[in-house]
C-alpha positions as a printed Julia matrix, in Angstrom:
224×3 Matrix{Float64}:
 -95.98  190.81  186.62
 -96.9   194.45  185.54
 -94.23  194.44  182.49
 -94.35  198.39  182.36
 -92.02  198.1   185.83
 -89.4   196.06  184.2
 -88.38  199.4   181.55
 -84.78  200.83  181.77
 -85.74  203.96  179.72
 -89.05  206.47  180.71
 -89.35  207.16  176.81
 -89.15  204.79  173.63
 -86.99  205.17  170.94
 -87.25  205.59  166.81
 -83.86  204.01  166.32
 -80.89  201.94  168.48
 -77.2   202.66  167.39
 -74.52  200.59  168.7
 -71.05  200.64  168.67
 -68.88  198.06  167.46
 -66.02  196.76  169.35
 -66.66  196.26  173.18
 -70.12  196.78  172.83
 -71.45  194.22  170.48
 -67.93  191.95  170.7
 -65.28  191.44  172.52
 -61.96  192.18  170.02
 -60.2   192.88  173.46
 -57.49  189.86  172.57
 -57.27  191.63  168.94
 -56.09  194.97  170.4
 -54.05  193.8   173.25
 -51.64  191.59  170.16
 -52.02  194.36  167.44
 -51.47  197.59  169.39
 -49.51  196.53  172.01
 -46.9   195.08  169.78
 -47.46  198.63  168.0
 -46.49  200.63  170.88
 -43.8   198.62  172.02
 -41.72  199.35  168.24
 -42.8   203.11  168.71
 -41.43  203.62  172.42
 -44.43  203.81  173.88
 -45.57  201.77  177.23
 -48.38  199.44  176.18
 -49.99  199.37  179.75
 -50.45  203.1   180.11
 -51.53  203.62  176.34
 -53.66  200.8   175.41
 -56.98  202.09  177.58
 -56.87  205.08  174.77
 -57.46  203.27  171.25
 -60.87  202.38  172.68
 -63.58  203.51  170.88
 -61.34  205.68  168.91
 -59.85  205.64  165.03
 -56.83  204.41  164.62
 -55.61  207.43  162.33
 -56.81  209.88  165.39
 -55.15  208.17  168.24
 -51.79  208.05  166.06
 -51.99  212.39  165.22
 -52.34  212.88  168.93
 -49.23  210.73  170.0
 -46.44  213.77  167.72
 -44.68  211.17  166.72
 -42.49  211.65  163.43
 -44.37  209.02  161.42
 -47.49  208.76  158.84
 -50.69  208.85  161.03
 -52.27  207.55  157.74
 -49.82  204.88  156.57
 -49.56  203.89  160.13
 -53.9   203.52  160.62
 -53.6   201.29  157.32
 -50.99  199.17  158.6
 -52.83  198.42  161.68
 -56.12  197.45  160.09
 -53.98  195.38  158.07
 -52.71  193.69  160.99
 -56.45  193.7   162.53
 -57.88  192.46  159.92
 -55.31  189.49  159.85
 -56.15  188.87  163.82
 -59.63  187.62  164.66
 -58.32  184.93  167.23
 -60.96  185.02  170.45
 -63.02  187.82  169.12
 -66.23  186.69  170.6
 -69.87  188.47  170.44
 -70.82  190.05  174.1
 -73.24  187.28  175.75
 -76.67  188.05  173.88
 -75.53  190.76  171.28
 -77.15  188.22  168.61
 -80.05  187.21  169.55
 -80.63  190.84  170.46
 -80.1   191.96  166.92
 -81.74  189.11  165.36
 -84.91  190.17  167.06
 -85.23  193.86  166.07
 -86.3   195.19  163.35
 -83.63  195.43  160.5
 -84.5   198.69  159.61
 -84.44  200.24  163.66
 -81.02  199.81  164.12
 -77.69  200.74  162.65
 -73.75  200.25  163.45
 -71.82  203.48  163.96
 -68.17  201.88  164.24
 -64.72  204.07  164.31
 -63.27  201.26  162.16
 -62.88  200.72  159.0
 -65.69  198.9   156.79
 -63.02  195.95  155.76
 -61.75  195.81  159.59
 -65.7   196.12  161.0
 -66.77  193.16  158.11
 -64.25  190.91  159.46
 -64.72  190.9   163.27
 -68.54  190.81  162.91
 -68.46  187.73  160.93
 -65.71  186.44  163.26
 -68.29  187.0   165.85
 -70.93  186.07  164.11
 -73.25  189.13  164.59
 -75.04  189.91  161.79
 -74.42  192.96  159.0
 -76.63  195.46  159.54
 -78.43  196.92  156.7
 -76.68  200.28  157.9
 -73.19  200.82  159.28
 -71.26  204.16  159.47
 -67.6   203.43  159.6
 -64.29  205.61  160.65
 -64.24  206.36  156.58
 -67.87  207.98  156.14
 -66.82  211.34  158.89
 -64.72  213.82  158.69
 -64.34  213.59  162.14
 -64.49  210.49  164.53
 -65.62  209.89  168.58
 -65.9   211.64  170.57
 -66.88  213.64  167.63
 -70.89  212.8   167.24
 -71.13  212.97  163.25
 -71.03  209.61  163.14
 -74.03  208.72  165.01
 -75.83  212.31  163.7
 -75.26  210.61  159.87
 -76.5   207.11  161.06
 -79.79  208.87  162.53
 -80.46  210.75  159.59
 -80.3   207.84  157.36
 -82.48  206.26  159.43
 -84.53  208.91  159.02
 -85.23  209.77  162.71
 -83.89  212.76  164.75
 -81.06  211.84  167.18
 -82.58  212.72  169.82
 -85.17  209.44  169.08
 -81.87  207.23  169.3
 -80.27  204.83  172.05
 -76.82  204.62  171.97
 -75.0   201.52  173.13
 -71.32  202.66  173.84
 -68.62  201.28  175.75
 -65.81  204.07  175.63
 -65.42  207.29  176.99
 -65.12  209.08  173.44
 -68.53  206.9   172.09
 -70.12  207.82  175.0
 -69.67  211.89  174.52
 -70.19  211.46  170.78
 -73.64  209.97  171.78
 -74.3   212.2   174.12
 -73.18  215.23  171.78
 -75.14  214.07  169.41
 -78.08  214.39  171.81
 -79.48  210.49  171.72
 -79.68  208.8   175.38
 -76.83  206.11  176.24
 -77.13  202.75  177.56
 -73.1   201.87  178.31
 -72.1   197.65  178.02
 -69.6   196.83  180.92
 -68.98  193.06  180.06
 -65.7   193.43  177.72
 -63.37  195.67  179.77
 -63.98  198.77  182.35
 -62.54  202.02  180.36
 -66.16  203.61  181.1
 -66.28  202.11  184.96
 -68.25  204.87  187.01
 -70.18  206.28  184.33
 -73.69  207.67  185.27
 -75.57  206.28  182.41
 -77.14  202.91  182.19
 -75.0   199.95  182.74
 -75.61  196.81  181.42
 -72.95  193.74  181.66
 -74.64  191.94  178.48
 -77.88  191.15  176.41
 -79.01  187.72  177.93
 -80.92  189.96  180.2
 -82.71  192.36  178.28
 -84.88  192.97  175.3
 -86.41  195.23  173.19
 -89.97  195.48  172.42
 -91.52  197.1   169.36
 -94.75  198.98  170.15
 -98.07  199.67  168.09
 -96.63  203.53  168.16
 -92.99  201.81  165.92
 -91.05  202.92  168.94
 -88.96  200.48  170.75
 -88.52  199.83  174.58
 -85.77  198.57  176.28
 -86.79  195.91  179.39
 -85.24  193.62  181.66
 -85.89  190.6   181.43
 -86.79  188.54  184.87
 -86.22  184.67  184.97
């Protein structure tokens, strides 16, 4: 098989950054308990507002809603609660072995949770710390907002524009995008980014990445 026919991407990249939550696990369960039971003691329908924490911090979803309350106590007392709540958070099919196999310093985790809250559900997961992560705390400014991924790049040292972005949100996606990196989105947790026109993939079992003599990395499908 001619393996050059089996890459998802005409270019190679300096760098992957991936979201956290929904992308490499599921914390669906998590979010559902925590924020639902949030909305329901603030008024607020749980069905119509839970699609909106996704890929989002806390602290900025809770400024938009004009309630009368502390945005700020209120994002503490939630990662409290999150952190509290790692019953059937679960890595996406593949995220690990994906990781496992690139190189350490290629890839990053550009999360808009906190570092405590992001510790926890990785290890619940059992995905691997990467040897960079920028949290909700390191920006001024979170998703859709690209600092995030534009302070993750330059530590890497590579230009942005070098990256792959694995997102599963609407507001990770334009922060990606804004940031100027391509986007691969992961469909397997939930469907808040259903109809996108970027890359879809469901999971990892079926792809890889491979590491060429150049130090750039390729994405591929894998064929069984």
């Amino acid at each position: 098989m001619d393996t050059s026919s089996s890459a998802i991407f005409t270019k190679n990249f300096a760098a992957l950054l991936f979201d956290m939550d929904g992308t490499l696990l599921n914390s669906m369960a998590v979010v559902e308990r925590v924020w639902g039971a949030w909305a329901v003691r603030n008024g607020i329908d749980p069905i119509a507002f839970l699609p909106s924490v996704h890929g989002v911090r806390a602290i900025d979803t809770i400024s938009k809603l004009g309630l009368l309350i502390d945005p700020v106590q209120e994002a503490r007392d939630l990662a409290e609660a999150e952190i509290a709540d790692v019953e059937g958070i679960v890595e996406i099919p593949g995220a690990r072995a994906f990781l496992n196999a690139l190189p350490p310093e290629k890839w990053a985790i550009v999360t808009s949770a906190p570092l405590e809250l992001a510790a926890r559900r990785l290890a619940a997961a059992s995905i691997p710390l990467p040897r960079l992560m920028v949290t909700g705390e390191d920006v001024s400014a979170g998703k859709p907002d690209p600092q995030g991924y534009l302070l993750a790049a330059a530590r890497l040292g590579v230009r942005p524009e070098d990256c792959l972005v694995f997102e599963d949100a609407p507001a990770g996606i334009l922060a990606g995008k804004a940031a100027g990196a391509e986007v691969a989105v992961i469909t397997g947790a939930h469907a808040a980014a259903s109809g996108t026109p970027h890359v879809t993939l469901e999971h990892y079992t079926d792809v890889e990445a491979r590491l060429g003599t150049d130090g750039r990395l390729s994405l591929h499908r894998r064929y069984r």
